[in-house]
C-alpha positions as a printed Julia matrix, in Angstrom:
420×3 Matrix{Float64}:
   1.9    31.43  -15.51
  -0.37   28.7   -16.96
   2.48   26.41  -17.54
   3.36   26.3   -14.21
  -0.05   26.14  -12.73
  -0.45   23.39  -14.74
   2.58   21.63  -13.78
   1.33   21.91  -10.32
  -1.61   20.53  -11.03
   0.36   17.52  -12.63
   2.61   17.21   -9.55
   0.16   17.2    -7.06
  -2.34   14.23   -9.24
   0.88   12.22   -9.76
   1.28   12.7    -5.51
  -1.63   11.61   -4.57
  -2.25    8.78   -7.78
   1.21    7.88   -5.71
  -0.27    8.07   -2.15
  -3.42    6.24   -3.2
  -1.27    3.47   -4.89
   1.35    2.71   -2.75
  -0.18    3.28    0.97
  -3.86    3.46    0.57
  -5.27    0.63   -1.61
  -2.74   -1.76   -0.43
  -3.85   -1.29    3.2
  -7.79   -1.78    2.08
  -6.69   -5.0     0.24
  -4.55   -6.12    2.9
  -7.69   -5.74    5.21
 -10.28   -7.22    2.77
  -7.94   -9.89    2.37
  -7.77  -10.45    6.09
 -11.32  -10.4     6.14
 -11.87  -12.48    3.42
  -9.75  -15.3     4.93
 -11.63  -14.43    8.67
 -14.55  -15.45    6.8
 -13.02  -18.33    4.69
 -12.08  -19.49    7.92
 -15.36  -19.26    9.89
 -17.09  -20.48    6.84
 -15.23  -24.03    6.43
 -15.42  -24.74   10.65
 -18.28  -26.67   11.62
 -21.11  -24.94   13.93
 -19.84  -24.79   17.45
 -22.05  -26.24   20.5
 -21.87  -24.93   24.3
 -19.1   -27.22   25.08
 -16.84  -25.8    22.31
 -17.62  -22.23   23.76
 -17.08  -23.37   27.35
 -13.45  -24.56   26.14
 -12.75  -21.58   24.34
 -13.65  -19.34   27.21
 -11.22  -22.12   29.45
  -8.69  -21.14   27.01
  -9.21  -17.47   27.01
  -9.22  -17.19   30.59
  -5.47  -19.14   30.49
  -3.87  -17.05   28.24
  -4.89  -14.03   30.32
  -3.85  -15.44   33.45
  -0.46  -16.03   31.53
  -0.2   -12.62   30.37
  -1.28  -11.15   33.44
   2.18  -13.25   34.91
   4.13  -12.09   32.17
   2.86   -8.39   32.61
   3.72   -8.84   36.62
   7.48  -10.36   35.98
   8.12   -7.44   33.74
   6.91   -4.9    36.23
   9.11   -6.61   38.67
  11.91   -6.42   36.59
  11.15   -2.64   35.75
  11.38   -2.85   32.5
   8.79   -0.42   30.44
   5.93   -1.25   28.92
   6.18    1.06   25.93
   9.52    3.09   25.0
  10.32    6.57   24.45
   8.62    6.53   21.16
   5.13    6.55   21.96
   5.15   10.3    21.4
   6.76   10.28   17.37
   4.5     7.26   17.2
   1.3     8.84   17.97
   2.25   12.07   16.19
   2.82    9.37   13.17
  -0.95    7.8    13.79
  -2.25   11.3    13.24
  -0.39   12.19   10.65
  -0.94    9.19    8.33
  -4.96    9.61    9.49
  -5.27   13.09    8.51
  -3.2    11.83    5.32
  -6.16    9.16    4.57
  -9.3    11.79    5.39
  -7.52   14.73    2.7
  -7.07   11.64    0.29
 -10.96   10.66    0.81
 -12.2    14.0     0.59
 -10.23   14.72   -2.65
 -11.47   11.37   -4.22
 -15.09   12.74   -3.06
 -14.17   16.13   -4.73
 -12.95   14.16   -7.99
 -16.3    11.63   -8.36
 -18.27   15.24   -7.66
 -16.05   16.91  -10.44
 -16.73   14.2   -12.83
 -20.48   14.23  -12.3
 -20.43   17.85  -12.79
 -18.48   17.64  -15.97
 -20.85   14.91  -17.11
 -23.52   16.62  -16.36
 -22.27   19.89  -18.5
 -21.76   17.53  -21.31
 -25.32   16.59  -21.3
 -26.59   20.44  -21.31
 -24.01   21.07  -24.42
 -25.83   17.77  -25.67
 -29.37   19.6   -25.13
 -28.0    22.92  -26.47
 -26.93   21.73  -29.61
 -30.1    19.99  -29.82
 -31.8    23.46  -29.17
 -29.97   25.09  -31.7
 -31.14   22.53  -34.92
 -27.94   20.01  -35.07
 -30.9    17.11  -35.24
 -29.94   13.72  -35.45
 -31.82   12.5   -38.61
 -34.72    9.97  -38.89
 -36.56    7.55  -40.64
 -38.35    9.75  -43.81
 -36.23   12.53  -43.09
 -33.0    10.66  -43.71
 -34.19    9.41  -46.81
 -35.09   12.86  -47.76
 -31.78   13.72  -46.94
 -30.43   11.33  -49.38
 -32.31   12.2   -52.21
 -31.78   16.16  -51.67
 -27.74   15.03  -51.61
 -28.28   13.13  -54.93
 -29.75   15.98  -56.69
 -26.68   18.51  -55.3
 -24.27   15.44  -56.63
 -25.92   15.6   -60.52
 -25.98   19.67  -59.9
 -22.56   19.13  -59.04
 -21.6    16.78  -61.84
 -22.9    19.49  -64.1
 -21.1    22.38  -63.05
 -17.86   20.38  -62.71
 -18.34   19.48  -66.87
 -19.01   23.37  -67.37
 -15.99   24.07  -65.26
 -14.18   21.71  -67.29
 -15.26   23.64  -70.52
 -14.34   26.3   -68.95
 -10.86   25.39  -68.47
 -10.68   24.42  -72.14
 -11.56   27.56  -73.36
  -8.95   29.46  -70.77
  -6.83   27.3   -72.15
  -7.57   28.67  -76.0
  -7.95   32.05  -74.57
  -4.49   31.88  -73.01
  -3.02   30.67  -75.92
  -4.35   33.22  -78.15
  -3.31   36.04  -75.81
  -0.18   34.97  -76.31
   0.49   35.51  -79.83
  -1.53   38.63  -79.78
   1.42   39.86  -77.32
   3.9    38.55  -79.95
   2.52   39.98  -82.59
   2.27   43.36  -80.31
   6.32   43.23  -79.34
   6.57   42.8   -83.0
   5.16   45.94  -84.12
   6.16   47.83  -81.44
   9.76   46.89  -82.75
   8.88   48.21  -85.71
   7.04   51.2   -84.54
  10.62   51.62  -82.63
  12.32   51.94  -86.04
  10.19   54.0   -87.58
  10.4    56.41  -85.19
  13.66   56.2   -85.17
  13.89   56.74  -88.87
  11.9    60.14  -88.2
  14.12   61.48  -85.35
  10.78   61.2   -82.51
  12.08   58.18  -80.65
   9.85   56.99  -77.53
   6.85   58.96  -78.55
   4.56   56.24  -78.46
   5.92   54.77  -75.41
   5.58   58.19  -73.36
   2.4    58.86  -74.68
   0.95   55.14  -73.5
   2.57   55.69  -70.63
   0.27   58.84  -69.93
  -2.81   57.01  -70.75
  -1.72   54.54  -68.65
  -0.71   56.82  -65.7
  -3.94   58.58  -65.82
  -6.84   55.55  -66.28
  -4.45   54.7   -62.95
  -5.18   57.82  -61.17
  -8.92   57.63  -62.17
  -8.99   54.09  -60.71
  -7.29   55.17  -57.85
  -9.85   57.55  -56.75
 -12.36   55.62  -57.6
 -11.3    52.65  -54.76
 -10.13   55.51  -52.51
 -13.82   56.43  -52.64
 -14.85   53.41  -52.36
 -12.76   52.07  -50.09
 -13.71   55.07  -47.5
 -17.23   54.8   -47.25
 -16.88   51.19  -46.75
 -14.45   51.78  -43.83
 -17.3    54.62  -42.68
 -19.68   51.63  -42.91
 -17.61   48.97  -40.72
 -16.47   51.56  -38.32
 -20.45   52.24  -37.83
 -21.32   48.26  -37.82
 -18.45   47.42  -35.26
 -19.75   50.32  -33.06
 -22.94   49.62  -33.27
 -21.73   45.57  -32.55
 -19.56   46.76  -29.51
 -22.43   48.83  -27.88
 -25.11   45.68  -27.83
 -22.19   43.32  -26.38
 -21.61   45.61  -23.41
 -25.27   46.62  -23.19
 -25.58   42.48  -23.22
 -22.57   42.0   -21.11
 -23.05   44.87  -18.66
 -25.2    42.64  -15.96
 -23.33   40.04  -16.38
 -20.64   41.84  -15.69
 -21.6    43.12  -12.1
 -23.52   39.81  -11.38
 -19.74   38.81  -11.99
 -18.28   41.39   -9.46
 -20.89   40.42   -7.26
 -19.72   37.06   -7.03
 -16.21   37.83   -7.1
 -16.3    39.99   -3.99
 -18.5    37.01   -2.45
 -15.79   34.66   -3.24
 -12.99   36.46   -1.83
 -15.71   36.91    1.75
 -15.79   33.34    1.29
 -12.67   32.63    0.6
 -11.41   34.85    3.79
 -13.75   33.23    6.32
 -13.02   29.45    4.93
  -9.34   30.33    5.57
 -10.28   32.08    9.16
 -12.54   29.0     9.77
  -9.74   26.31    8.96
  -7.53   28.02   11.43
  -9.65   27.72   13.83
 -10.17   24.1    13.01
  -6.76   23.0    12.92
  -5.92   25.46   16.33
  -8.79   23.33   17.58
  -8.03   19.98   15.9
  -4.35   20.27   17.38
  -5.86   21.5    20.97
  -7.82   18.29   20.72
  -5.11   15.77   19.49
  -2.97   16.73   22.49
  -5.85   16.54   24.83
  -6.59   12.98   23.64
  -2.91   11.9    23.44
  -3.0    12.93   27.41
  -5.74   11.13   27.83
  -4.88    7.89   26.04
  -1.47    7.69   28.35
  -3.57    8.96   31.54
  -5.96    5.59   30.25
  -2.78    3.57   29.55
  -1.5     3.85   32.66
  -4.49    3.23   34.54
  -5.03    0.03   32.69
  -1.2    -0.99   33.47
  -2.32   -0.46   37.32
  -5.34   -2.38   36.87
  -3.28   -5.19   35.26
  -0.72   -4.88   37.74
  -3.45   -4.94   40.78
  -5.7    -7.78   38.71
  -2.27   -9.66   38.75
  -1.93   -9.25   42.52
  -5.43  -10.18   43.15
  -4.81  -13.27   41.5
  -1.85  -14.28   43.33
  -2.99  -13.44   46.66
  -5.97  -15.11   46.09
  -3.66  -18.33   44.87
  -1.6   -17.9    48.1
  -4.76  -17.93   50.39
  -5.72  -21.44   48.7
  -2.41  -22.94   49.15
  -2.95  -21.63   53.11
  -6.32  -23.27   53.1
  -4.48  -26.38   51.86
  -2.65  -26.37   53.95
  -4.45  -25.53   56.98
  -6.98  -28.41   56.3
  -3.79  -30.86   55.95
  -2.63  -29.59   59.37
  -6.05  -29.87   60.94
  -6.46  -34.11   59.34
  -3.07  -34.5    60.51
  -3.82  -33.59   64.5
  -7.58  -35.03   64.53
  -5.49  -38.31   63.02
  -3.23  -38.06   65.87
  -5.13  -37.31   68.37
  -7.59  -39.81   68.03
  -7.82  -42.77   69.91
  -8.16  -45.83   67.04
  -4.97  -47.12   65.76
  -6.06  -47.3    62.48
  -6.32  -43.26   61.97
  -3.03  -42.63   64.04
  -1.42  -45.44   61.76
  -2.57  -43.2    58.71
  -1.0   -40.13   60.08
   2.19  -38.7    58.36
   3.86  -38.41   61.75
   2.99  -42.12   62.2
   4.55  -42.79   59.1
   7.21  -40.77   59.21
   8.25  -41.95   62.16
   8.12  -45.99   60.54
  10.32  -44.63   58.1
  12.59  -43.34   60.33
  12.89  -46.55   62.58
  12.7   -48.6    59.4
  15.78  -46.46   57.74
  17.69  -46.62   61.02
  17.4   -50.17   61.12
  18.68  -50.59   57.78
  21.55  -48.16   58.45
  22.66  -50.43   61.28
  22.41  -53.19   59.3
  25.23  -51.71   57.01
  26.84  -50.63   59.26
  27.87  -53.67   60.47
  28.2   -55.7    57.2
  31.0   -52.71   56.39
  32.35  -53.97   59.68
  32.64  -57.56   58.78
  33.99  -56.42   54.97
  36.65  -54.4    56.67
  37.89  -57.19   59.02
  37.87  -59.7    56.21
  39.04  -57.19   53.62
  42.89  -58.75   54.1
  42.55  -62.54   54.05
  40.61  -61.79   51.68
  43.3   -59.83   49.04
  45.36  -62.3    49.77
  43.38  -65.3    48.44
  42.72  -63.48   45.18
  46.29  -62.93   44.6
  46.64  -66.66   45.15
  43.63  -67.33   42.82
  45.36  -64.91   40.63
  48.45  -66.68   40.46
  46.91  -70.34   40.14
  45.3   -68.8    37.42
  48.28  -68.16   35.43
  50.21  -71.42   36.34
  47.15  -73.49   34.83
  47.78  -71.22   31.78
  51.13  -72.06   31.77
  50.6   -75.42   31.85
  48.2   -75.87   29.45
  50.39  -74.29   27.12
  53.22  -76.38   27.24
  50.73  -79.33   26.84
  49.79  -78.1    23.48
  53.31  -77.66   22.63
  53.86  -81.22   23.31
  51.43  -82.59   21.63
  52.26  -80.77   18.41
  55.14  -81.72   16.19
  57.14  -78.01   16.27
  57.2   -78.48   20.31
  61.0   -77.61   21.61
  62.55  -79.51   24.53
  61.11  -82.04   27.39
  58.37  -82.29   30.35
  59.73  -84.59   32.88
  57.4   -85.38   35.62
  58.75  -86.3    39.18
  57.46  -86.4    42.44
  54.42  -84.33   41.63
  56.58  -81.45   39.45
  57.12  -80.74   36.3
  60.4   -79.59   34.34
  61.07  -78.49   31.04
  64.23  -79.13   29.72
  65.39  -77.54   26.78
């Protein structure tokens, strides 16, 4: 049973050593990081002046408009915001939260376990102390010292006399040893002697009685003894048990007292955590409600901030141009030449006359192209043709006037021949 308590123990530190490694510290450096480089960041811009802020909030306001038009052209092409996983997700979210709160409160409960234990290590300290385990001082150490010298010479001594000692056991043994020699030796003759007489193992049997009986004799004596000291311990450990229970009895119900307090306690924390987590769920599911309810207000806020903005954009392009229609008739209206000559109708109209004009122009150039397009072909052809006869021609000059030229260039009545 204590093994495997203990191994639960073990499992559950090494789970949450785990939890606290891999998911929570990360996250907390990953955010001081973040931080830290926020403030880098801050730190190394210069200060910022009421222009700088005007242009930021000129910025904001752009990228707001733009997402407001981004949130509108998805809405028109129905496509949802969030998908169907909002619901795991947020069930996720409170998960991993109530995850981080059990893993603060059992880092509180550790720091509070460790003060405790400190704390009984000082009392132990201070009842230790009580009890005359001093830590030696000044005079009293070197009193100390000297008292250990003299118990080192006492000791010196009563090694050497031990030493004697062992000499003499030495001798002693020794001696005892020939004695018995010298004993087996007469008894061997004592054997034969007796032997000679015909009374073989007298003196063995009658040993053996003396023996047999200083036994007996000693035997009653330690059964004597040995009873009234058994008498004596059985009174001293009765006597002994009687003052620890006398000295244990109110302990003893002060420790039944608490027990049954503990398992009241126990029984109404567990009756109270129900409670909280029946209440704690109740909650969750209320605010989950609530956070879509929010959600999709704020996506209908969007969507009518969105048409605000481009109905308010359509009126000004009206306005536009309404004003543009309202210059354009007080223009033509108006009796001076020089405002109906900067009218667009005015203008328009030039351009039209001015375009027509041009058109007819063309017109009749394409006329005149088409009715010459003939005599026209023909005298390129010609051209054409004269072309290549002057080609020719020179040609054959340069033939005749080089040495490798082949045949003869007669020239008569205006015409040339080659003749070959």
């Amino acid at each position: 049973m204590f093994s495997t308590g203990l191994m639960k123990r073990l499992e559950e530190e090494i789970k949450f050593n785990s939890y606290m490694v891999t998911e929570k510290f990360p996250k907390e450096l990953e955010n001081k990081k973040k931080e830290l480089q926020f403030l880098q960041k801050v730190v190394s811009e210069p200060a910022m002046g009421h222009s700088d802020l005007l242009e930021l909030e000129s910025k904001i306001n752009e990228i707001n408009t733009q997402i407001s038009q981004l949130i509108e052209k998805k809405m028109m092409r129905n496509e949802p915001i969030e998908g169907k996983l909002s619901l795991y997700r947020q069930q996720a979210s409170i998960i991993s939260r109530k995850k981080e709160a059990k893993a603060e409160e059992l880092q509180e409960a550790k720091e509070k376990l460790a003060n405790l234990e400190r704390e009984v290590s000082v009392k132990t300290n201070q009842t230790r102390e009580f009890d005359g385990t001093e830590v030696l001082k000044g005079d009293e150490f070197k009193r100390y010292v000297s008292k250990l010298r003299s118990k080192s010479t006492v000791f010196k001594k009563k090694h050497q006399i031990i030493a004697e000692f062992k000499a003499e056991f030495g001798l002693l043994q020794r001696t005892e040893e020939l004695l018995k020699q010298r004993h087996e030796n007469i008894q061997h003759q004592l054997q034969t002697i007796e032997e000679k007489k015909g009374i073989s193992g007298y003196s063995y049997t009658q040993e053996e009685l003396e023996r047999v009986s200083a036994l007996k004799s000693e035997v009653d004596e330690m059964k004597g003894r040995t009873l009234d000291d058994m008498s004596e311990m059985v009174k001293r450990l009765n006597s002994l048990v009687s003052e620890k229970k006398s000295a244990l009895a109110p302990v003893i119900k002060e420790l039944r007292q608490l027990r049954q307090k503990c398992q009241e306690l126990t029984q109404e924390c567990d009756e109270k955590k129900s409670q909280y987590d029946s209440c704690a769920a109740g909650l969750e599911s209320n605010r989950s409600k609530l956070e879509q309810e929010v959600r999709g207000l704020r996506e209908e806020c969007l969507q009518d901030e969105s048409r605000y903005h481009y109905t308010n954009c359509m009126i000004k392009n009206l306005e536009v141009q309404l004003c543009r229609a309202a210059d354009e008739m007080k223009a033509y209206v108006s009796s001076d030449q020089q405002e109906k000559r900067k009218a667009i109708r005015e203008q328009y109209t030039k351009n039209i006359a001015e375009q027509e004009n041009l058109g007819k122009k063309l017109r009749e150039k394409q006329k005149a192209v088409r009715e010459s397009h003939g005599p026209n072909m023909k005298q390129v052809k010609m051209w054409r043709d004269f072309e290549q006869l002057m080609e020719c021609k020179k040609q054959c000059f340069l033939k005749q006037q080089s040495q490798t030229s082949i045949g003869q260039v007669i020239q008569e009545g205006g015409e040339d021949r080659l003749i070959l």
